[in-house]
N, C-alpha and C positions, 0 to 999 in steps of 0.2 A: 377232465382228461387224466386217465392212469399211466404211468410208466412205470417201469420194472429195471434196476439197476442191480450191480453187484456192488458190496458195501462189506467192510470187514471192523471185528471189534476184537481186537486181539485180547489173548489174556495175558499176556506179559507188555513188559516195555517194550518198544520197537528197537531201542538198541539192545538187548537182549536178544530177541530174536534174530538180530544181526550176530550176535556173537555167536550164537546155537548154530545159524547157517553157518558161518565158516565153518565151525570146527565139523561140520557134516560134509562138506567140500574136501577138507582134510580128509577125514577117514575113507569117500570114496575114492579121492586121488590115490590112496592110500593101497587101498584096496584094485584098483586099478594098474599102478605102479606092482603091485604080485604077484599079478597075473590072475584073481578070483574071478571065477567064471559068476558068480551072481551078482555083482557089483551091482549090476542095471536093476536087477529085485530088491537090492537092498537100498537104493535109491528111488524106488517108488517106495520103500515103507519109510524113507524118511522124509519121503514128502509126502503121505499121508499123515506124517507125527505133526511138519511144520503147519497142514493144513487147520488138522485140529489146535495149534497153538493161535492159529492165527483168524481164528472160528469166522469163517465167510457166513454171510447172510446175505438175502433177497431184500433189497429194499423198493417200497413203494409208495410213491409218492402220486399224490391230488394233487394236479397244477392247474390253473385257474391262469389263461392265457390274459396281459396285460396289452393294452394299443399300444403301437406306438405316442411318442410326442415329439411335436415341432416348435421351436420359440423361433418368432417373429417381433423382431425390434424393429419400431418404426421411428425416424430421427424425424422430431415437432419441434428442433431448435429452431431460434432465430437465421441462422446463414438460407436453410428450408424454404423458406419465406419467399426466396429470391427468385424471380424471372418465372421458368414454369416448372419447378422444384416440386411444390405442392401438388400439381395435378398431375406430375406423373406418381409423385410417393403413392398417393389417391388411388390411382389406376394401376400399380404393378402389385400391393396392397389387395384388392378388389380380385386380379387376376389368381393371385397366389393360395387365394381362401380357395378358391372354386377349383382350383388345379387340386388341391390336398382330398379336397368334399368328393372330386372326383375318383379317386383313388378306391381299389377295389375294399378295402380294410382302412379306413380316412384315420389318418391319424388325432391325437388330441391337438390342438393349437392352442399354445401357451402365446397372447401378445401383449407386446409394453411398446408404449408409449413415451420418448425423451423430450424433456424441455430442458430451456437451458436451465442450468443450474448456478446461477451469479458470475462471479468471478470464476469460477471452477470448467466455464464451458458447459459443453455436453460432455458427460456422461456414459456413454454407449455400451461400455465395455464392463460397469458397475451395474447396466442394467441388466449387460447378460448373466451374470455372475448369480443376481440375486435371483433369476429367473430359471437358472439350469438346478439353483438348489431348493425348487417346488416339485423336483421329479428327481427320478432314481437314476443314475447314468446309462443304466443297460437300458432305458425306456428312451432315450436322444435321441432321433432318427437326424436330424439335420436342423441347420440354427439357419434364418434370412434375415438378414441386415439390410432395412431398404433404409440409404444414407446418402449424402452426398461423401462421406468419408471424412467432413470435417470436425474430426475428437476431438478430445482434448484428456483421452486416461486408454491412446491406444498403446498405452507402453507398460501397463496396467498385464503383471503375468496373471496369464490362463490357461491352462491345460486344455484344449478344446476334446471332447468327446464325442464329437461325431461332426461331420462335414461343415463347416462354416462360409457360407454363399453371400457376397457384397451384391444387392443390386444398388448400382449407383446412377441417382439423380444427377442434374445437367446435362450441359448442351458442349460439343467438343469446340466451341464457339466461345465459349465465356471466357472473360476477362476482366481481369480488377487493377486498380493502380491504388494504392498504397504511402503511407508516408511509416520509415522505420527508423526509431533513435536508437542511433549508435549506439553512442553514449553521451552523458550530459551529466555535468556537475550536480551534485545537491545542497550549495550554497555556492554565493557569487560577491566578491567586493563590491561594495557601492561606488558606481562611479566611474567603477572598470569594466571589461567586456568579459563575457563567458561564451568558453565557445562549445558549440552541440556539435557531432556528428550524426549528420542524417544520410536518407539514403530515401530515394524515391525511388518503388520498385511496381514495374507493369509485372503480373504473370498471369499465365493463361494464354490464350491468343491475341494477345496486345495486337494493334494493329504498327503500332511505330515502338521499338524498344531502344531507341541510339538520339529519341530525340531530345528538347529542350523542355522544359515544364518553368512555369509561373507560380513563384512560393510565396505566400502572404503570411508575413509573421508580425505580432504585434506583444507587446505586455501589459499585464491586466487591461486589455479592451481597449487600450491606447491607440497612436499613430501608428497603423502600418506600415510596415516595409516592404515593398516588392520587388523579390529578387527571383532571379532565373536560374535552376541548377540542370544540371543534366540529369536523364534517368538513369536509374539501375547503376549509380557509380556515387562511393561513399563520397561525401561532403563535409567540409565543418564550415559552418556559420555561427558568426561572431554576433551578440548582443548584449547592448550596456544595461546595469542593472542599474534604475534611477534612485530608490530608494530603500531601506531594513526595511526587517519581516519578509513576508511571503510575498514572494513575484509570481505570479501567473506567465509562464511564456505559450503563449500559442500558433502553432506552424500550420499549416494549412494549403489545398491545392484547389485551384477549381474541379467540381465534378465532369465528369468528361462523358459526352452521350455514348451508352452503349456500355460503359464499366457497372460488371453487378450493383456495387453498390458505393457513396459519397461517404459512409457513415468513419471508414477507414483513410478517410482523404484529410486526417486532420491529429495533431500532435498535442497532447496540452504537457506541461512540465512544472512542475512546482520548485522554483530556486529561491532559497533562502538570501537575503542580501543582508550583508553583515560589514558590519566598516573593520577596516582592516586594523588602525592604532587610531585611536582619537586621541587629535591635538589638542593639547589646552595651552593656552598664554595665560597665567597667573602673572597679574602687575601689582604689589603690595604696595600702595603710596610711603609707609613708616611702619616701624617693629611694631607688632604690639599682644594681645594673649591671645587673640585670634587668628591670627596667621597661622600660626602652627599648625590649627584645624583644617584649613583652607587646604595647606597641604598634605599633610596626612590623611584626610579624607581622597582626594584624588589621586595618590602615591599607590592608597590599598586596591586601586583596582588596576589591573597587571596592564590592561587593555590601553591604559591612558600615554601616552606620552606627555608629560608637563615640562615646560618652561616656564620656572619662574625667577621675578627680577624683586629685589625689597631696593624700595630708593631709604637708604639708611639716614641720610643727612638730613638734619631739621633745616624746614623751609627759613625759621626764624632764624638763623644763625648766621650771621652777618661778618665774617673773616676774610675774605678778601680770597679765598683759595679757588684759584681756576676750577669752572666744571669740572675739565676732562680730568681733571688729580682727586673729584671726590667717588669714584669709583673704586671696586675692589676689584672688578674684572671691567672691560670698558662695553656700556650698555650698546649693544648696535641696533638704537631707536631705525636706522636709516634703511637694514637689511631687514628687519621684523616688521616693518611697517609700509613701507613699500614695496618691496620686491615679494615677501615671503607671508604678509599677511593672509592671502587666500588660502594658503596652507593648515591654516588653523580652523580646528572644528568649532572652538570657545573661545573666546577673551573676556577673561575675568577681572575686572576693576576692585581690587578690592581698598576700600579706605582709601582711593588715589586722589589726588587734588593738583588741581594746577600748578606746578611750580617752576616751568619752562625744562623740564628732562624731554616733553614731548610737544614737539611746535605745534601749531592751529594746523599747520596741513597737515599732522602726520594722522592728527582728532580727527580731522574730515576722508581719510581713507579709511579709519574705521565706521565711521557712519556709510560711508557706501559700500564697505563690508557686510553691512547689515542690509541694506538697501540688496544687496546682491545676494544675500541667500544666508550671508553669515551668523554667528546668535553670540548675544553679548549680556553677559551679565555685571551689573554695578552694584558691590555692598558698600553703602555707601556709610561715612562716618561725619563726625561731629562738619567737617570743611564741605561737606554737599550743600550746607544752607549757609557758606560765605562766598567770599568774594572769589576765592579759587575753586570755585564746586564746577564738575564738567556740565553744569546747565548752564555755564555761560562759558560755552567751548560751541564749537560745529555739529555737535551731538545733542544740542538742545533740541533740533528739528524732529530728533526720532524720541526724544527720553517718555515715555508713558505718563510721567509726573512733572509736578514745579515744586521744588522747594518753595515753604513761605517764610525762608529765614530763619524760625525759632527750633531749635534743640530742645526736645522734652527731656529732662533729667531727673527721672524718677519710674520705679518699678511698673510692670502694667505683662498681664496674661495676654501672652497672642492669640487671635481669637480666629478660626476659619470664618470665613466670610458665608453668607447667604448663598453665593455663585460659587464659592469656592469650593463648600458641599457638593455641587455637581463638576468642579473642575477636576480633572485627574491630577494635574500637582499635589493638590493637596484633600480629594475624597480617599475618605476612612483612615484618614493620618489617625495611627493609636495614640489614644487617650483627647481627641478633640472632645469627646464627650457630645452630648446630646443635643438638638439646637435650643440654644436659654439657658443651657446649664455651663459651667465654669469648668476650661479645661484640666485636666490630671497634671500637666505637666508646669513644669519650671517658668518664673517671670526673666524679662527681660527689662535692663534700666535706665536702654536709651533709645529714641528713637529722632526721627527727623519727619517735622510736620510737613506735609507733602499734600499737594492737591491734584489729583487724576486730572489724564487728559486724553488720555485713551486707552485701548486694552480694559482688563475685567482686575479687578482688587480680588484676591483668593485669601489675603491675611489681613487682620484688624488691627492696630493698638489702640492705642489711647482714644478714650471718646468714640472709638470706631472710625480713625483714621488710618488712611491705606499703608499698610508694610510692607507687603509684595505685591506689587504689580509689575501684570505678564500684558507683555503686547506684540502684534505681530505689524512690522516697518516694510515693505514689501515684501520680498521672496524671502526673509531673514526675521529673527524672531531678538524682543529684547526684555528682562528681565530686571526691575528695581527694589532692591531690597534695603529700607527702610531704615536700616540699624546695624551696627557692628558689634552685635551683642549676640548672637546664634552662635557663637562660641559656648556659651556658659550652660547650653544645652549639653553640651558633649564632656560636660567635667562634672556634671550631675546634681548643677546647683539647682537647689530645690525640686529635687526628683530628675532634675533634666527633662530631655523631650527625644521627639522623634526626629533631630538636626540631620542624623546621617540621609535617613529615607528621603524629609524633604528636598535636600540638596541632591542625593541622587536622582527623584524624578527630575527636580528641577532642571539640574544639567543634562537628561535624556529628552524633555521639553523642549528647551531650547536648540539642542541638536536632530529634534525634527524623527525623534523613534515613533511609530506606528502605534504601538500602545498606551500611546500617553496621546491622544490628538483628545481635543474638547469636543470639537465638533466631526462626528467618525461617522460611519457607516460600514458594516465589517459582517462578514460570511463566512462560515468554515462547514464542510461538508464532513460528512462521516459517512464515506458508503451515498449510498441515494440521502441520508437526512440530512439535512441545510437544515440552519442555526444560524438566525441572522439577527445583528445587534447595532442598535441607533444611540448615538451619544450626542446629546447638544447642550450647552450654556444656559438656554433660556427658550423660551416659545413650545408649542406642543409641535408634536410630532406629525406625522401627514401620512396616506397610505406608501405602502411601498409595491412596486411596480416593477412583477419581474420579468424577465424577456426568456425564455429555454431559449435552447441549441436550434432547433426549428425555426425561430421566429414566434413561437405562441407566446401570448401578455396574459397575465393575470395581475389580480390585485388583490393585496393583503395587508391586514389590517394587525398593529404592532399592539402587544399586552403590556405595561410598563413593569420597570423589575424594581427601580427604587429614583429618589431624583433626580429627573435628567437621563434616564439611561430604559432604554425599552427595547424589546426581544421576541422574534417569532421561531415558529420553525415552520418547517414546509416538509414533503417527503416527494424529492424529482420523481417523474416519470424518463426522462432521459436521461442520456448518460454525456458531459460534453460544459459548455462553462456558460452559466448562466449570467445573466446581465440585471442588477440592482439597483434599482432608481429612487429616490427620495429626494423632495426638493430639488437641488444642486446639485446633491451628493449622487456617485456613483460608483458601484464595488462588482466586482467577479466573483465569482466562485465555480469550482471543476468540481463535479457528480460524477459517480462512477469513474471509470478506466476512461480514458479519451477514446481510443478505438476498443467498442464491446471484445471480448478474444473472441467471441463469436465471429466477425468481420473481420479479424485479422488478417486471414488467408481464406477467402468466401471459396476460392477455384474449387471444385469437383475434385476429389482426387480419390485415387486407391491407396496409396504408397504407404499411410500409417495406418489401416489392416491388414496389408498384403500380408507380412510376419504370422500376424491370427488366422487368415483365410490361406494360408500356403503349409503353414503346420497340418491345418487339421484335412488337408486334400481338397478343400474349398477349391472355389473361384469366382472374380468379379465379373459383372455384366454391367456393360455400361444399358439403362434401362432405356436411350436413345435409340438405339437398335433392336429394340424391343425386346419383349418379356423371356427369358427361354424357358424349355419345358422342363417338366418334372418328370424325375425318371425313379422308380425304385432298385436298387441295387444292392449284392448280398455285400458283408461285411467283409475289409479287405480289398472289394474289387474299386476302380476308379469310381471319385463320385462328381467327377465334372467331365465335359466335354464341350465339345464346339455346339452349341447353341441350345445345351441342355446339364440342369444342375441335378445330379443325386441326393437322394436320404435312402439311409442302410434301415435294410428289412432286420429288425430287429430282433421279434420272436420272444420278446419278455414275459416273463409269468412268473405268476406266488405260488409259492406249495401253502396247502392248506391242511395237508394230513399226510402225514409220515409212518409207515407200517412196516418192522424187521421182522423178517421170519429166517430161521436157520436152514443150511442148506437140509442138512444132517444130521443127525444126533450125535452129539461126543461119541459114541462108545464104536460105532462105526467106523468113523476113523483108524478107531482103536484094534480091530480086527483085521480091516485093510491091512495096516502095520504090520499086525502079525502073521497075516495069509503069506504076504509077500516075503517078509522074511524067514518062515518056515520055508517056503519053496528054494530059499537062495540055503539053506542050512541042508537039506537035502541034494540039490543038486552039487551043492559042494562036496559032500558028505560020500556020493559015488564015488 
């Protein structure tokens, strides 16, 4: 197809020619203003002059007419899925081809396809973008979005170029119920409660929205709570964190017949529990080079609260001076050991011996200290293997060992033990060295011969007799250390050792931290990948048996990483807290978001395209009420109506060949000029 234009190639600048024109304005106003009778001749010769400046040509162009195009996104998220979602997308899809096919001039049909895209949602709006930029904008006749409207990038700027049409999926019937956290801590005291705001919310055409709902909360897969809150009105619920590390909190509603979907009926929360000061009771029996360490080591960590007592007075000293006058400050055995004892995280014995500061009943409140959940450590010195040693106190019932009396008094390398290689106290303490080979670090030159009576040996001396031993008394954990010589570690005698680290985990051992258990079983999720790790003492390991969010078991079988310690991974199909079984043992783990954001809000809606479909002269159809028609319409005019959508008749084409031809010759022009103004020189000239 040829067409024929006018087109100009001037031969000066256009602001030049601006200036030429005025001053030709000028001179005929000029002329005008003096009454010259040819003014009007001599203003055709100066618009023959400007013509030839401004040299017109014929242009001609080969246009080669282009289709239109229509993009067609179709939403194949997850929310999609729901009720009869699908089989209408299916059917208005179906309809839509055949509407365009029908058209006298069918336009091209550009369609895409959304899934969800992880965390991110759908998409919708990143589809259209990359889809409007496979065609030229003057070729857009109109864009169909068959969606339920639930984005997640509709705030996502776009210029729309040509009419923008929602047909929206669902039923004006749907409803969903919901669980929403407020907000909620991301750690929590141990011991104390943390409170969440939630909000239980029906939207859609809820059938009851003022009534009472049934909340089922537990921690890591624990004992549930069942409480009752209201709907659609914020809430805050209180729950106790029982112990450090990571808490699993999970909220939860029953599914309710008739709500899209359950998948949203459920809250998971990850709360860190962290103790808030750890208490230690340091009781130093008598001065001596190790104390100092005792304390300086527990002073540098900020987190500690310490109380300590040094009983100064030698046992042997025989003067006649009242107790209560051999204090420097008066000891309140009566307030710290009755009343206040469960306040403490630790009670450390260090070097302490019988010598009446603390009566038989005040020993047997700490024994049911420990009995009751509390953790005690004894470093015990040369008086452990005499007659005032606390094994022959009311804490003999719980002590791991028995002295047999004799004091070794001579050097000897601490040695991890066989078990103690798999125990977390003391695996890969730097410098134990290899098993058989002589540790790197410092001897030690006393110790106290001791015979196990329960609990595991992690440390050897002499002969391969037990130096720490770890045992657990019931709900409470107790610790015997062997020697008052883990001092000389820390002053660097013969290279020293690793005194601080082992006494750090030790005191996080005995206080019951998460990453020190012997016998563990433990999950951590990344995204859909679980990483799941088995720690035990002794015995092989067994499979492990997981449970999804569903209900489905499988079973999986652990690769070992080194002794005592073995490790899978898995990759979830669901998103929600999986349940990890192993012998005894049992752990949680949360996959994914708790409620996909796909399910967040499932309800049908228009309201986050309205913005996109109301800019470009769009409109939504809900596809319940079925399909509307397609209408073609010029550009400019309305492209929606009551039960029919537009696409603007476009008309786009390429030029293929471009052809100037002048009107006239220069010199033409050049006569005109002068014809005209000879006549204006004559008739003036009369």
């Amino acid at each position: 197809m040829n067409t024929l234009s006018l087109a100009f190639d001037p031969m000066l600048p256009y602001w030049l020619l601006a200036v030429l024109a005025a001053g030709a304005f000028a001179l005929l106003a000029l002329a005008l203003w003096r009454g010259l009778q040819g003014w009007a001749l001599r203003a055709l010769a100066l618009l023959a002059l400007g013509l030839a400046l401004a040299n017109p040509l014929w242009r001609e162009e080969n246009r080669v007419p282009q289709s239109d195009a229509v993009i067609i996104v179709v939403d194949e998220s997850s929310s999609q899925s729901l009720t009869v979602r699908p089989a209408q997308s299916a059917a208005a899809l179906q309809a839509l081809q055949a509407q365009l096919a029908a058209l006298a001039s069918p336009p091209e049909v550009i369609l895409r396809r959304v899934k969800d895209a992880g965390r991110d949602g759908t998409l919708l709006i990143e589809a259209l973008r990359e889809a409007s930029g496979l065609i030229s904008a003057d070729r857009l006749s109109g864009v169909f979005l068959i969606t339920d409207g639930v984005v997640n990038d509709a705030g996502t700027p776009l210029i729309p170029a040509a009419p923008v049409h929602q047909l929206m999926t669902g039923e004006a019937g749907d409803w969903d119920r919901s669980i929403v956290v407020k907000s909620a801590p991301a750690f929590g005291i141990v011991g104390e409660e943390v409170s969440l705001v939630l909000r239980i919310e029906d939207k859609g055409a809820a059938p009851d929205s003022s009534g009472i709902v049934r909340v089922i909360a537990s921690i890591d897969g624990g004992d549930e709570q069942i409480i009752d809150l209201p709907l659609n009105t914020d809430v805050p619920l209180n729950l106790t964190i029982a112990r450090g590390g990571v808490n699993l909190l999970e909220v939860r509603t029953p599914e309710m017949e008739g709500e899209l979907t359950g998948l949203n009926n459920r809250a998971i929360l990850s709360v860190n529990g962290v103790r808030d000061r750890l208490r230690v009771l340091l009781i130093s029996g008598e001065p001596y080079a190790g104390e100092r360490t005792w304390r300086n080591l527990l002073k540098a960590d900020a987190s500690v609260d310490l109380v300590h007592f040094t009983i100064l007075r030698s046992p042997e000293k025989q003067d006649g001076v009242p107790y209560e006058e051999m204090s420097l400050i008066a000891f309140p055995t009566q307030e710290l050991f009755t009343e206040k004892i469960s306040d403490f995280d630790l009670i450390i014995f260090d070097r302490f011996r019988r010598q009446g500061v603390l009566p038989q009943i005040y020993i047997e409140n700490v024994a049911n200290y420990v009995r009751g959940g509390g953790a005690v450590l004894i470093a015990s010195g040369p008086a452990f293997a005499g007659a005032d040693s606390l094994y022959r106190s009311p804490l003999r019932d719980i002590l791991p060992a028995a002295p047999t009396g004799r004091v070794l008094e001579r050097g000897f390398l601490p040695r991890v033990s066989e078990i103690g290689r798999r125990h977390p106290v003391t695996e890969g303490l730097e410098g134990q060295g290899l098993e058989g080979e002589d540790p790197s670090w410092g001897r030690w030159m006393r110790m106290i011969e001791m015979t196990p009576i329960a609990g595991n040996t992690v440390l050897e001396g002499l002969n391969g007799r037990p130096l720490l031993q770890l045992s657990r008394v019931g709900q409470g954990r107790l610790a015997l250390l062997a020697s008052d010589q883990a001092w000389l570690w820390s002053r660097g005698f013969e290279g020293g050792g690793p005194q601080r680290e082992l006494l750090r985990r030790l005191a996080h051992w005995l206080m019951k931290e998460p990453e020190l258990e012997e016998n563990m079983l433990g999950g951590a999720a990344n995204g859909m990948d679980v990483v799941v790790e088995r720690q035990m003492l002794d015995g092989e390991v067994g499979d492990l048996t997981v449970i999804s969010p569903s209900g489905k078991t499988e079973v999986m079988t652990f690769d070992p990483v080194s002794e005592g310690r073995w490790r899978l991974g898995f990759v979830a199909d669901e998103s929600g807290v999986y349940r990890l079984l192993e012998g005894d043992l049992t752990a949680v783990v949360a996959t994914g978001p708790a409620t996909p954001i796909e399910f967040a809000d499932p309800v049908a809606q228009s309201g986050l395209l309205a913005p996109l479909v109301q800019a470009s002269g769009g409109a939504a159809f809900a596809l319940e009420s079925g399909m509307p028609d397609l209408r073609l319409v010029r550009e400019g005019r309305a492209a929606a109506g009551r039960g029919w959508a537009g696409i603007v008749s476009r008309g786009a084409y390429t030029v293929q060949d471009v052809r100037l031809k002048p009107i006239t010759k220069g010199w033409v022009y050049l006569l005109i000029a002068a014809f005209f103004s000879l006549l204006a020189w004559r008739l003036e000239g009369r």
